[in-house]
N, C-alpha and C positions, 0 to 999 in steps of 0.2 A: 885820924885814919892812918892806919902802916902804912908803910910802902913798903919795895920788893926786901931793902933788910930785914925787914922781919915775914917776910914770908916764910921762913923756913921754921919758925917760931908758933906765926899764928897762921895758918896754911888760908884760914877764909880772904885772906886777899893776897893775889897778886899783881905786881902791876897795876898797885892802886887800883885795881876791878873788885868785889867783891865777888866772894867764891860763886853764889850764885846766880851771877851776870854773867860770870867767866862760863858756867856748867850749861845756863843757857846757848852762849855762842859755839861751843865746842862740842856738844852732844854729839853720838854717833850716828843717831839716827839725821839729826839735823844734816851734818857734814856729808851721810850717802848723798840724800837729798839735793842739795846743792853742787856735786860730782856728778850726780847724774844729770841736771839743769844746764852746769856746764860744759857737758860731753854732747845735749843736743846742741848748745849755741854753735861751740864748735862745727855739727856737722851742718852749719848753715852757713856760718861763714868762714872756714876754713881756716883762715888765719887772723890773728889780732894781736894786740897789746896791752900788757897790763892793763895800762887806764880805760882802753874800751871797752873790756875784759868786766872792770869794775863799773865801770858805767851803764853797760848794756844790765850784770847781774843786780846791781846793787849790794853786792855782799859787800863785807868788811873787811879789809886789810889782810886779817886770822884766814878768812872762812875761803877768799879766794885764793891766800897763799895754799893751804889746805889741800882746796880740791886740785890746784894748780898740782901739787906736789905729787897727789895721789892719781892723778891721771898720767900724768910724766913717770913716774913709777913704774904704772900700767903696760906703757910703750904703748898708750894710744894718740898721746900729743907729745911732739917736738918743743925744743927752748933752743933758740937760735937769735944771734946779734946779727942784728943786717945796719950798718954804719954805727950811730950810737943809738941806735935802737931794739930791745929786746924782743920775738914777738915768740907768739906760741901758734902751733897749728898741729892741723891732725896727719897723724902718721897714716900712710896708704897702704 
């Protein structure tokens, strides 16, 4: 199986994923979905952390950096370090 050297070669895999595992995880319709999932958690619990983040969704590493990015983007949720911890919460 490639790996990411040849991904530029043979595009069906990156990151050792096969294209259509990858096209699974990253659809666009998939990614609204889960932006919106975690725009409600959000509006319940205000603030959290990565790992509660992922544990509460269950999404995947991708899916919740994603929606993380796309909400932050939005100016609907904050990214802030409080000691060494980074949490996310919603903008008022």
């Amino acid at each position: 199986m490639p790996y990411i050297k040849n991904a530029i070669i043979n595009p069906e895999y990156l990151f050792d994923v096969p294209k259509t595992q990858l096209d699974n995880m990253i659809n666009s319709k998939n990614i609204s979905e889960k932006i919106n999932l975690l725009y409600r958690i959000f509006q319940k619990v205000g603030q959290s952390t990565f790992f509660e983040l992922k544990k509460e969704t269950c999404f995947n590493d991708i899916e919740l950096c994603l929606a993380l990015g796309n909400l932050i983007q939005a100016h609907k949720i904050y990214q802030k370090r409080i000691g060494d911890t980074v949490v996310y919460g919603m903008i008022n």
